[in-house]
Every structure is written in structure tokens, then in C-alpha cells.
N, CA, C and O atoms as a Tinker XYZ file with bonds, in Angstrom:
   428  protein
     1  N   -116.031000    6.522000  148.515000    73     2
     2  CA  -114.715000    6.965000  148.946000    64     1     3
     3  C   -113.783000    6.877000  147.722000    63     2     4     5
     4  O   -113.640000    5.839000  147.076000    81     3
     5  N   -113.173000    8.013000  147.455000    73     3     6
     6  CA  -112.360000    8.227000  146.297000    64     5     7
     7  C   -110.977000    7.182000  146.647000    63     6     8     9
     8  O   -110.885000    6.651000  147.754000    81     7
     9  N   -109.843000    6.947000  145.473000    73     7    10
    10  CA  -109.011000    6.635000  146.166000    64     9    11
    11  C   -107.473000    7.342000  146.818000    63    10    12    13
    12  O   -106.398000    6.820000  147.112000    81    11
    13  N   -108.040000    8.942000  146.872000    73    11    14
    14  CA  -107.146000    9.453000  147.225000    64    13    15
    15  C   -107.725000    9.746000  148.958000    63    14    16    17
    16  O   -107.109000   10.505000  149.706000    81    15
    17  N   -108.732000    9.150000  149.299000    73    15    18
    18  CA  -109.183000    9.504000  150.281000    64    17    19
    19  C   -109.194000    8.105000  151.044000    63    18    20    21
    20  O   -109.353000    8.174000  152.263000    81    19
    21  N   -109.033000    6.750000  150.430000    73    19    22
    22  CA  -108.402000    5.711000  150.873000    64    21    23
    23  C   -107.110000    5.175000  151.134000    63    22    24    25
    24  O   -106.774000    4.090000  151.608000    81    23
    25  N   -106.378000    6.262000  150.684000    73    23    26
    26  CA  -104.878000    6.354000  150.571000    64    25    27
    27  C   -104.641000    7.164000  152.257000    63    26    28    29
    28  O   -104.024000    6.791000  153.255000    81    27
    29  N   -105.377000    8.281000  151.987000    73    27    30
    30  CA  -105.285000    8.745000  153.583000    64    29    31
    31  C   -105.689000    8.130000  154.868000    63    30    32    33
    32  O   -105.073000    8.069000  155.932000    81    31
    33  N   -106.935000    7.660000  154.514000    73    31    34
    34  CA  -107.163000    6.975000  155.788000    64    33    35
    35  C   -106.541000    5.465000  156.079000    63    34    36    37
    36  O   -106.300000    5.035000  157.207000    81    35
    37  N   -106.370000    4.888000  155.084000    73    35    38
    38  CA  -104.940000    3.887000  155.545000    64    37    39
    39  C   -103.395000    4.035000  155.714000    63    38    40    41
    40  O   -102.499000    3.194000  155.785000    81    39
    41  N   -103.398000    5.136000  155.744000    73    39    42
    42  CA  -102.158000    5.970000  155.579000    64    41    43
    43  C   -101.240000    5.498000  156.693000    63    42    44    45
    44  O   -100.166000    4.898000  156.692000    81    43
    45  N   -102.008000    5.961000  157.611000    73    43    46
    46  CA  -101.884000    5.204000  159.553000    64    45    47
    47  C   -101.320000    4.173000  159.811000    63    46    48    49
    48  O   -100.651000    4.103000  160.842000    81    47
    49  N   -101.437000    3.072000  158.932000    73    47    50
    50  CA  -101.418000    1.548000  158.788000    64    49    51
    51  C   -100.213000    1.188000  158.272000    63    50    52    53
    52  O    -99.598000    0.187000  158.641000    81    51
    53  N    -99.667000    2.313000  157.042000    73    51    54
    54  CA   -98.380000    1.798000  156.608000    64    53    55
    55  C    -97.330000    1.374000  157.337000    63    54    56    57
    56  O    -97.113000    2.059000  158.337000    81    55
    57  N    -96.315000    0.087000  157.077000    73    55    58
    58  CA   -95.440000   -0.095000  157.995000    64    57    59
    59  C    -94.152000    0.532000  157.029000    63    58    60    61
    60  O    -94.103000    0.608000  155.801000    81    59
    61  N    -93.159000    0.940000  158.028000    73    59    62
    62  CA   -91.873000    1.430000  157.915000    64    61    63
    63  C    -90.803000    0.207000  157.659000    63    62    64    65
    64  O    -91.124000   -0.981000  157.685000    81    63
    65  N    -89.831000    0.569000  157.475000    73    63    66
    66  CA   -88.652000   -0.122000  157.185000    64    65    67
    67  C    -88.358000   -1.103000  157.781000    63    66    68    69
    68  O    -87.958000   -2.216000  157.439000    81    67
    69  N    -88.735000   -0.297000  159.374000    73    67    70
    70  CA   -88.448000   -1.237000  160.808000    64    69    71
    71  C    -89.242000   -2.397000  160.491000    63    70    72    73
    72  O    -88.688000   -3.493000  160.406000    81    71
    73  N    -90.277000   -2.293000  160.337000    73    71    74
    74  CA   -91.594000   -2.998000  160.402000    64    73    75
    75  C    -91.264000   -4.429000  159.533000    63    74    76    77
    76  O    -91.450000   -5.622000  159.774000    81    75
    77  N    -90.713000   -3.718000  158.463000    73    75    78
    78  CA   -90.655000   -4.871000  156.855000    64    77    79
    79  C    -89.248000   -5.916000  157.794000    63    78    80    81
    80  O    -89.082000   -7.129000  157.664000    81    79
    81  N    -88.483000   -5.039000  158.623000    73    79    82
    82  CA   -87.204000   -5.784000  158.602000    64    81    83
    83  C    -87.782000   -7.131000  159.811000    63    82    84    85
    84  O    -87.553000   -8.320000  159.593000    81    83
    85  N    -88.411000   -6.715000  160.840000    73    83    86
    86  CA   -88.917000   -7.474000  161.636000    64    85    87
    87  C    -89.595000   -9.001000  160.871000    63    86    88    89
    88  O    -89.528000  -10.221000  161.018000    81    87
    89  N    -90.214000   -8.046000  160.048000    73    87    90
    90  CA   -91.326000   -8.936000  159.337000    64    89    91
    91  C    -90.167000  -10.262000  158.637000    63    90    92    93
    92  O    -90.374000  -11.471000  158.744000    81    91
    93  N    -89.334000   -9.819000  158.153000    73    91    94
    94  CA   -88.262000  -10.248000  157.595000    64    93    95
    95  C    -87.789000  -11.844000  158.404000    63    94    96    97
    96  O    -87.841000  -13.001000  157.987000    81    95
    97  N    -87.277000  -11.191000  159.862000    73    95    98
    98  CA   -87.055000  -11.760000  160.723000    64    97    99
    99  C    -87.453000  -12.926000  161.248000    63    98   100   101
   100  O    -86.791000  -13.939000  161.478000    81    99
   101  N    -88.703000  -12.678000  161.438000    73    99   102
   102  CA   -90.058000  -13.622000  161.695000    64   101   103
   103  C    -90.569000  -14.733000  160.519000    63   102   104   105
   104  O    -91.185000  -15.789000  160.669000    81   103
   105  N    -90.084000  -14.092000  159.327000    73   103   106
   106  CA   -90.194000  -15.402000  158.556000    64   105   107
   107  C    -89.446000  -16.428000  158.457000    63   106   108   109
   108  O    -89.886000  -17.517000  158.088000    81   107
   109  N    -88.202000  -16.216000  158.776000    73   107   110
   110  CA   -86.924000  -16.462000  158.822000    64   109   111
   111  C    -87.451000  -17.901000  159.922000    63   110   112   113
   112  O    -87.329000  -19.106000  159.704000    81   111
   113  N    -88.100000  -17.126000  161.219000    73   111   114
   114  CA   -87.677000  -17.976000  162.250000    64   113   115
   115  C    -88.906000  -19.126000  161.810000    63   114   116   117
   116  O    -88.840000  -20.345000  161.972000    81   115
   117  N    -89.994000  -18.370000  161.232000    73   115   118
   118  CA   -91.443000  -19.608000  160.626000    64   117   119
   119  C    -90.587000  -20.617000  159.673000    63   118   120   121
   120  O    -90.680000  -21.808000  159.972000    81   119
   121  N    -89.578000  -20.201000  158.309000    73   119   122
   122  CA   -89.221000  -20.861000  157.806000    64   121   123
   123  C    -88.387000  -22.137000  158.175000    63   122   124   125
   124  O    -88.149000  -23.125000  157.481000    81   123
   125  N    -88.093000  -21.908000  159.176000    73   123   126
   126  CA   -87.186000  -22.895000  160.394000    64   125   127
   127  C    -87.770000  -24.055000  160.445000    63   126   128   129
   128  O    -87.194000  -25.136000  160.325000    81   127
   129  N    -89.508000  -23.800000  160.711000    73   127   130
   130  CA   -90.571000  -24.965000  161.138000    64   129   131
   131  C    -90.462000  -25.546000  160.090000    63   130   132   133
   132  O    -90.062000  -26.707000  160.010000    81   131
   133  N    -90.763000  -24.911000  159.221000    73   131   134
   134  CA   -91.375000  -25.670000  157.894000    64   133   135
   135  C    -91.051000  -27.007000  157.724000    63   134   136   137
   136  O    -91.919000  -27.867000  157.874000    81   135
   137  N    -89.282000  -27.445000  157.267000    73   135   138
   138  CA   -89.319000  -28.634000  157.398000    64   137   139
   139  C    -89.163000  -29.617000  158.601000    63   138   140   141
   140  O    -89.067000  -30.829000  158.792000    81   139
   141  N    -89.180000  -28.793000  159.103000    73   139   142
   142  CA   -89.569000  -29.730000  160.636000    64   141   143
   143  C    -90.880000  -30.248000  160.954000    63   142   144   145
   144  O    -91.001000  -31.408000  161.347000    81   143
   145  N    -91.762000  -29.561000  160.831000    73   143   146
   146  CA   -93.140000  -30.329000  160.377000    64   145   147
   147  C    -93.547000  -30.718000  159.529000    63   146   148   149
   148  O    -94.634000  -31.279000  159.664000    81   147
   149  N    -93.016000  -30.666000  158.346000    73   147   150
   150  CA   -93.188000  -31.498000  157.273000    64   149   151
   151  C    -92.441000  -33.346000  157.250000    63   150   152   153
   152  O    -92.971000  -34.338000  156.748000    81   151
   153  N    -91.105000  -33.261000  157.975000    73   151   154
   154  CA   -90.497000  -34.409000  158.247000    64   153   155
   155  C    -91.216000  -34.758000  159.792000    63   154   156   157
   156  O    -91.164000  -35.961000  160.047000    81   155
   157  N    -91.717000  -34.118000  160.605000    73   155   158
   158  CA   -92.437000  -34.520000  161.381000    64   157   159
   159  C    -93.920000  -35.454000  161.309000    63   158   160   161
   160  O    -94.372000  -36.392000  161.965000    81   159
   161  N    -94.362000  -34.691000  160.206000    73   159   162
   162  CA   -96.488000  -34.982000  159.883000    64   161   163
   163  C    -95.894000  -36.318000  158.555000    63   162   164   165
   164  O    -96.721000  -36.853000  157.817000    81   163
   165  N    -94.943000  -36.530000  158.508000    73   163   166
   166  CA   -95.166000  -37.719000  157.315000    64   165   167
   167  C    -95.690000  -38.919000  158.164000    63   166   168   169
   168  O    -95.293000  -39.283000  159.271000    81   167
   169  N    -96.825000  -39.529000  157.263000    73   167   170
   170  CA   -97.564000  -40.969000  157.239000    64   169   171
   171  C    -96.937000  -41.939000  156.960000    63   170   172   173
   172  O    -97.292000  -43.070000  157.293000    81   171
   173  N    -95.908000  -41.688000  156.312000    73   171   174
   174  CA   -95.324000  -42.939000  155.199000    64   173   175
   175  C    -94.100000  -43.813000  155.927000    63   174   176   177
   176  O    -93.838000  -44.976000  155.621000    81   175
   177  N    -93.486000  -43.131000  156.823000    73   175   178
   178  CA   -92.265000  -43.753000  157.306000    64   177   179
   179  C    -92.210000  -43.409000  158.789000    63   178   180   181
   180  O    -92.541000  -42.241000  158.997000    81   179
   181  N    -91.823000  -44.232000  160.075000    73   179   182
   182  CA   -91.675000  -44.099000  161.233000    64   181   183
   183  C    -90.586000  -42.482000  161.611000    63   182   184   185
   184  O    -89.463000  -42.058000  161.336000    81   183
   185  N    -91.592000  -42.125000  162.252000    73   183   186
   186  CA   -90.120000  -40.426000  162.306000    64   185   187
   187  C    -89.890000  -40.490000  163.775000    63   186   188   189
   188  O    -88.892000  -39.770000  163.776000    81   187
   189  N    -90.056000  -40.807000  165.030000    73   187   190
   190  CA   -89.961000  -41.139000  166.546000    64   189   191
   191  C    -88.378000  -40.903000  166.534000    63   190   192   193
   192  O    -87.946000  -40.011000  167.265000    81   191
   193  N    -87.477000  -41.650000  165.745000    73   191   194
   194  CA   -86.064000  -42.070000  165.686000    64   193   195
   195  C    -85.287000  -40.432000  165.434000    63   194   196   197
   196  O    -84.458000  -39.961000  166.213000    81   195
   197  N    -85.794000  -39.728000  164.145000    73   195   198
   198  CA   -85.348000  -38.588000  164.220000    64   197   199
   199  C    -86.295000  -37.502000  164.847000    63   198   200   201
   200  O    -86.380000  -36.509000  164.124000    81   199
   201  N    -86.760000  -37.458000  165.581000    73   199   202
   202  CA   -87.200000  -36.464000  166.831000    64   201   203
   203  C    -86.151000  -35.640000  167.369000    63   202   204   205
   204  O    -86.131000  -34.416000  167.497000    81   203
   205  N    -85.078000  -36.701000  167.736000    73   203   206
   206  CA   -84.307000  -35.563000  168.580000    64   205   207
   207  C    -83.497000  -35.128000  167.470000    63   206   208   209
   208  O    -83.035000  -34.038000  167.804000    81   207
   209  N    -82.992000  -35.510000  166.027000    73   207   210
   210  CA   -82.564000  -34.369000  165.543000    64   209   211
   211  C    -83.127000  -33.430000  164.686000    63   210   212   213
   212  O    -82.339000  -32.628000  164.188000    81   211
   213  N    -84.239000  -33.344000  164.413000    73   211   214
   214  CA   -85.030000  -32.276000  164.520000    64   213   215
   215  C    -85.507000  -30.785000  165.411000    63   214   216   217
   216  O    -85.489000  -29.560000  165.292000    81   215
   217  N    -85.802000  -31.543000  166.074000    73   215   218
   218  CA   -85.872000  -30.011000  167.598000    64   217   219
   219  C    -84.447000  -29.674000  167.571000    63   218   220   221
   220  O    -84.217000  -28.470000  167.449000    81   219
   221  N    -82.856000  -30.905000  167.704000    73   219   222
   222  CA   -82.129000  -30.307000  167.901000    64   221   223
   223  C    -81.489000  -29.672000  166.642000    63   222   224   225
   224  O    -80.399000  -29.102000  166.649000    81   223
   225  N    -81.973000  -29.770000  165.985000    73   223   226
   226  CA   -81.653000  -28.879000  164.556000    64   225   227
   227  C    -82.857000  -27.535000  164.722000    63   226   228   229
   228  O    -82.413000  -26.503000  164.218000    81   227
   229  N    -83.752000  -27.433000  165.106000    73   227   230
   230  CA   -84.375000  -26.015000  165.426000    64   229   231
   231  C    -83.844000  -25.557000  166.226000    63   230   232   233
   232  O    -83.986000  -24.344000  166.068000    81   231
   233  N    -83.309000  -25.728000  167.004000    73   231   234
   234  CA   -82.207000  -25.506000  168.043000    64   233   235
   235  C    -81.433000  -24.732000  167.963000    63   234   236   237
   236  O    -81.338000  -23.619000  168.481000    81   235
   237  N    -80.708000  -25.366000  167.187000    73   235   238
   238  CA   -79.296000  -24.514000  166.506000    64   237   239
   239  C    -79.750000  -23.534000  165.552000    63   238   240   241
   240  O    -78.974000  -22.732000  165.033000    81   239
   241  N    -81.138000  -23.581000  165.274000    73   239   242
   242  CA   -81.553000  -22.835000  164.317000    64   241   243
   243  C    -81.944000  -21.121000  164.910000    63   242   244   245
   244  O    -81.917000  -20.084000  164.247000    81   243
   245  N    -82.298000  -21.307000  166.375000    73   243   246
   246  CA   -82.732000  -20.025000  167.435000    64   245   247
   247  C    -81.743000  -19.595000  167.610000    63   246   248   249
   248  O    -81.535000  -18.387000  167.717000    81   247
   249  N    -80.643000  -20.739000  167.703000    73   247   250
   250  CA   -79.502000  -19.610000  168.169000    64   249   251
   251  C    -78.911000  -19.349000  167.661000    63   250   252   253
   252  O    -78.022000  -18.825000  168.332000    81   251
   253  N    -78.630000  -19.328000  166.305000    73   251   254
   254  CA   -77.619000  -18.583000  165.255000    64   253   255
   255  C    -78.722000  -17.366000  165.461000    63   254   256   257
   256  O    -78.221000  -16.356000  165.954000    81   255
   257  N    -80.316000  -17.276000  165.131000    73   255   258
   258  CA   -81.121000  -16.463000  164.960000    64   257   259
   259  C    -80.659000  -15.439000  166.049000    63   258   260   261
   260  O    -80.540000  -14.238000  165.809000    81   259
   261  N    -80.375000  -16.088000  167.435000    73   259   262
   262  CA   -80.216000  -14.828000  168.355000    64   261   263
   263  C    -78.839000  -14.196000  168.441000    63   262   264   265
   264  O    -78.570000  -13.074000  168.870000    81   263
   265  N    -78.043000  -15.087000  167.972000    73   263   266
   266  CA   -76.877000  -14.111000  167.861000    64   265   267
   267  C    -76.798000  -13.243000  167.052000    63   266   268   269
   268  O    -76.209000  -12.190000  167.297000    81   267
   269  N    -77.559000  -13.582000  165.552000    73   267   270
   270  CA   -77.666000  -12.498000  164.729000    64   269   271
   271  C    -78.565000  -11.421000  164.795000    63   270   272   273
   272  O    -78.427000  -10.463000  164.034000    81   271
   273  N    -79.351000  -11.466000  165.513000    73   271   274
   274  CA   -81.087000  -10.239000  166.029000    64   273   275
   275  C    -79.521000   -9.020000  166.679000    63   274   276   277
   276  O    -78.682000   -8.982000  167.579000    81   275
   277  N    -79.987000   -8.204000  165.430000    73   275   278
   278  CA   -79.461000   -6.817000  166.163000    64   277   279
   279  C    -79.583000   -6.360000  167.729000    63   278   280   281
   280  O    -80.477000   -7.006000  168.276000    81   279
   281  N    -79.095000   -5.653000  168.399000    73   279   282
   282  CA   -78.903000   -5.008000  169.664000    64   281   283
   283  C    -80.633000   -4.099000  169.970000    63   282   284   285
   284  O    -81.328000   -4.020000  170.983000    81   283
   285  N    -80.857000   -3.401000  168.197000    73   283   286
   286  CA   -81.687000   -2.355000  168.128000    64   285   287
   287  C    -83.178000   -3.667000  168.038000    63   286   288   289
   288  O    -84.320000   -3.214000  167.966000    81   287
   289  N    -83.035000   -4.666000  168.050000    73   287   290
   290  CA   -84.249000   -5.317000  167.992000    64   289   291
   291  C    -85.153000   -5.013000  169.222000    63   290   292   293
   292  O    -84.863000   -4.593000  170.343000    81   291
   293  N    -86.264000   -5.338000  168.692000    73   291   294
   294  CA   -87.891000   -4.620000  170.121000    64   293   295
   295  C    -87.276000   -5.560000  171.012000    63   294   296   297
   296  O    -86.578000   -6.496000  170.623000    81   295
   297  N    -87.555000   -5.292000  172.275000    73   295   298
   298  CA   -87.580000   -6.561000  173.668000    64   297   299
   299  C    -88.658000   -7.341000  173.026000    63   298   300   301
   300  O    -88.361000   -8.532000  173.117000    81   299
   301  N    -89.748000   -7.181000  172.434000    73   299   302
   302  CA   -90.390000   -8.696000  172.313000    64   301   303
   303  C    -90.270000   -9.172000  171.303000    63   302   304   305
   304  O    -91.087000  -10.028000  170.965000    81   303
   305  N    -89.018000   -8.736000  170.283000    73   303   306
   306  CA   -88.789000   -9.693000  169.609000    64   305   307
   307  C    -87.356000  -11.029000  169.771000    63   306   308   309
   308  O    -87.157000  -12.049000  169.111000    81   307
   309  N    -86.741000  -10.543000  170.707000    73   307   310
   310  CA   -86.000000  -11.069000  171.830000    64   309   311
   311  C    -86.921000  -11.856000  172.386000    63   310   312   313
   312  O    -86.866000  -12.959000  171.841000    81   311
   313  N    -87.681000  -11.817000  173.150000    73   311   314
   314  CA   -88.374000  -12.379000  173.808000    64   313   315
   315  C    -88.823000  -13.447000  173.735000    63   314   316   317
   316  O    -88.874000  -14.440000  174.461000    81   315
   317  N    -89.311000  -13.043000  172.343000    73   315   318
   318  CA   -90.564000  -14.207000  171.413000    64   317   319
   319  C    -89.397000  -15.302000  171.158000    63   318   320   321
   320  O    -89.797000  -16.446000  171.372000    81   319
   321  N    -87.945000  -15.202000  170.720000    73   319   322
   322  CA   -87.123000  -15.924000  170.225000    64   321   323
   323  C    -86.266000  -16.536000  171.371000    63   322   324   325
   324  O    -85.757000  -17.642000  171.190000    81   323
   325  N    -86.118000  -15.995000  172.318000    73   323   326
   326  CA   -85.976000  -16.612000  173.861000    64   325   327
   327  C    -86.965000  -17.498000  173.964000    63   326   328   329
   328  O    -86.487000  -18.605000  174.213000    81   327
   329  N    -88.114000  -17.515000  173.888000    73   327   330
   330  CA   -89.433000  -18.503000  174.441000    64   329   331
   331  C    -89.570000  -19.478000  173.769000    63   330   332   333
   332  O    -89.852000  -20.596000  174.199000    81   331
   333  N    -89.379000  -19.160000  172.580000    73   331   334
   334  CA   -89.357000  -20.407000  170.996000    64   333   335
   335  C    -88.241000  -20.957000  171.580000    63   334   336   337
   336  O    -88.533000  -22.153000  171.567000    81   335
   337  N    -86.959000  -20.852000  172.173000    73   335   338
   338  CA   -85.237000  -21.545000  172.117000    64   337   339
   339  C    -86.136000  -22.515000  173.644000    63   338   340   341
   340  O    -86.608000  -23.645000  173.766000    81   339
   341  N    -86.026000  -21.583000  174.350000    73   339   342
   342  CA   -86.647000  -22.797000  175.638000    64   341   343
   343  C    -87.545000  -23.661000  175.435000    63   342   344   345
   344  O    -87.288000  -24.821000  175.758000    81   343
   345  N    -88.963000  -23.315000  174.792000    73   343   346
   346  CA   -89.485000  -24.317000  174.823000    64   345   347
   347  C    -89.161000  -25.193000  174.209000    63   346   348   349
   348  O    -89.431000  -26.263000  174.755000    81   347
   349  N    -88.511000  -25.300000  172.946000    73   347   350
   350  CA   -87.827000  -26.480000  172.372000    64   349   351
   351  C    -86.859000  -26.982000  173.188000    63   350   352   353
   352  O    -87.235000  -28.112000  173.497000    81   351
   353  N    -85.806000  -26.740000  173.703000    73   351   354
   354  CA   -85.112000  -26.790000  175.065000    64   353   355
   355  C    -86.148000  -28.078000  175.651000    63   354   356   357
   356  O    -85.978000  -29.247000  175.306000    81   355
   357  N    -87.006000  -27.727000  176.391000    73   355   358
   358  CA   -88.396000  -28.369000  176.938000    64   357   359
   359  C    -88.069000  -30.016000  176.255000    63   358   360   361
   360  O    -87.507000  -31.017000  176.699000    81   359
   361  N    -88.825000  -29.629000  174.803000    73   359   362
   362  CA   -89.340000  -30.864000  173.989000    64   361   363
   363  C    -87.978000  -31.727000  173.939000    63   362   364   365
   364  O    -88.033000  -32.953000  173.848000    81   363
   365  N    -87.079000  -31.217000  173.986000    73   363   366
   366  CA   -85.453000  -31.895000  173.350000    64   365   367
   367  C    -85.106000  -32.917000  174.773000    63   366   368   369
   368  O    -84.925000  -34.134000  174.818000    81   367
   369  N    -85.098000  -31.780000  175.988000    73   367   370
   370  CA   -84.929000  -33.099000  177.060000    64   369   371
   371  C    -86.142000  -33.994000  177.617000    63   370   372   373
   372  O    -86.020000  -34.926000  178.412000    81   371
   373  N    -87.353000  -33.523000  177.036000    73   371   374
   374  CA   -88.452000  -34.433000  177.257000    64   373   375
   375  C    -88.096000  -35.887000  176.119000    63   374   376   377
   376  O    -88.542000  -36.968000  176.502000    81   375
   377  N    -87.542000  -35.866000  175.169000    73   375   378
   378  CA   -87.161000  -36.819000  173.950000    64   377   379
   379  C    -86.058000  -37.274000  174.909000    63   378   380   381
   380  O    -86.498000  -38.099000  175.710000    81   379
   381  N    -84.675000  -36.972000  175.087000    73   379   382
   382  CA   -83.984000  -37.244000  175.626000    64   381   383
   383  C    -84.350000  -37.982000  177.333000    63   382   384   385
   384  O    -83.297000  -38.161000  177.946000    81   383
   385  N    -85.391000  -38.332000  177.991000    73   383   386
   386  CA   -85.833000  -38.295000  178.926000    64   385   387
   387  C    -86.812000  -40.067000  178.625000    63   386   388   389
   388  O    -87.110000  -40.943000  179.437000    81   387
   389  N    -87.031000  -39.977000  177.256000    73   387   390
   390  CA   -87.773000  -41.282000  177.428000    64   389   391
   391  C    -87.111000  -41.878000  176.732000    63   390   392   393
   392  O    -86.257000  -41.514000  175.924000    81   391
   393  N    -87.738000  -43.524000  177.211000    73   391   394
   394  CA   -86.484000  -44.623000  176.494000    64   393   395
   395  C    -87.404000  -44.927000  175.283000    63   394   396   397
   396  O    -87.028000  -45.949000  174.710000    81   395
   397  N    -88.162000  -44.528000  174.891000    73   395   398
   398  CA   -88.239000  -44.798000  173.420000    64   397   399
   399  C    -87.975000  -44.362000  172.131000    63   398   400   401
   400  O    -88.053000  -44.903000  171.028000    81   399
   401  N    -87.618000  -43.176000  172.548000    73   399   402
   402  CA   -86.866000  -42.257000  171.527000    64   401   403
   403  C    -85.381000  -43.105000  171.138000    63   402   404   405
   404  O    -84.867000  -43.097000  170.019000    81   403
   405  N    -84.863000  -43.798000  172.299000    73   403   406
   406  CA   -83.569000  -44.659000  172.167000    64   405   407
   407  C    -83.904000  -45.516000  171.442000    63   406   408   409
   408  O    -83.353000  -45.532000  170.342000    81   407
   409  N    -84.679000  -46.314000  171.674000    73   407   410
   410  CA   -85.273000  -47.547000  171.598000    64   409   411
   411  C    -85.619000  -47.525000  169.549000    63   410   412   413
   412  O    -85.460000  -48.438000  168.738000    81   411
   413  N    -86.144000  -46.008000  169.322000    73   411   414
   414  CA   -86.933000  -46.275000  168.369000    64   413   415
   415  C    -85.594000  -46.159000  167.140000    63   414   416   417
   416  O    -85.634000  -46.721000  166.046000    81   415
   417  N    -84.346000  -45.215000  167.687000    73   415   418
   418  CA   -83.124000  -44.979000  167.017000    64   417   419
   419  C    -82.357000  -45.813000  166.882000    63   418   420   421
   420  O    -81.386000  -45.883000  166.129000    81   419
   421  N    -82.776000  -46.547000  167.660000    73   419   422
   422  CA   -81.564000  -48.256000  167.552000    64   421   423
   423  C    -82.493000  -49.162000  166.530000    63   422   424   425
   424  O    -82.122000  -50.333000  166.449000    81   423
   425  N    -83.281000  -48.915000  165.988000    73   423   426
   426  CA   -84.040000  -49.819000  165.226000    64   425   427
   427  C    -83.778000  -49.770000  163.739000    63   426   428
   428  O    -84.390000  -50.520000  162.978000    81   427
């Protein structure tokens, strides 16, 4: 296969503008995790205490994200960023819900 004939048949595949901007988007919201599981997975020092401000710092992190997601965004990319805000939602009053998360912040 020549490569003007690999150019065509992946041709199909190229993403558009839309595509890159989404893509854009989505890193945005991965980059969010990053240090949240990184200050989460440390060995070295007790992290229980900052739990809740973590999630609640991803938190605030979905929802600047959703106020800023254009009007013209896909429904499932709404969606996906609705489901990410709740389930942390979830984890935040599950922390808030046990007494050791208190327990471990007063220490």
C-alpha cells in the first residue's frame, strides 16, 4: 500500500476541529484527577484528613467545567460531566457521613 493510498483509506478517521476541541475538554477534566490521585496514592504521610478537601476541590473543579462547556457541546459530553459532578457528590457526603474523616482532621 502506497502512501497516498494510506492517506485515503484513513482519511475516514480524521477528526475535525469539533473533535480536537472536545478532546481538549476532556483533558482538562482528566487533568483535574491528576493531583488528586497523586495526593491521594502517597505512602509517606496519612491523607484520610484531607479527603474531603480533595473531592471537594474536584468539585469545584466540574463546576466551573460546566458552566464553561458551551451550549453547542454533544449531550454526552454534558452528561459524562454531570455523572463525574454526582458521583463525587456521592464520595464527598459519604466522607462527610463518617466520623473518621473528623476524627482523622482533628489530629
Amino acid at each position: 500500500m502506497t502512501s497516498l493510498q494510506r492517506l485515503v483509506t484513513f482519511r475516514q478517521y480524521e477528526l475535525s476541529d469539533a473533535d480536537w476541541a472536545r478532546i481538549e475538554l476532556i483533558m482538562q477534566w482528566l487533568k483535574s484527577f491528576h493531583p488528586a490521585t497523586t495526593q491521594m496514592s502517597t505512602t509517606k504521610c496519612p491523607m484520610l484528613s484531607s479527603a474531603h478537601a480533595i473531592f471537594h476541590g474536584l468539585q469545584e473543579s466540574f463546576q466551573e467545567d460546566l458552566a464553561e462547556l458551551p451550549d453547542s457541546a454533544p449531550v454526552k459530553l454534558w452528561s459524562a460531566l454531570t455523572s463525574a459532578h454526582c458521583k463525587l457528590s456521592d464520595y464527598y457526603f459519604k466522607v462527610d457521613e463518617s466520623p473518621f474523616y473528623v476524627w482523622a482532621s482533628s489530629m
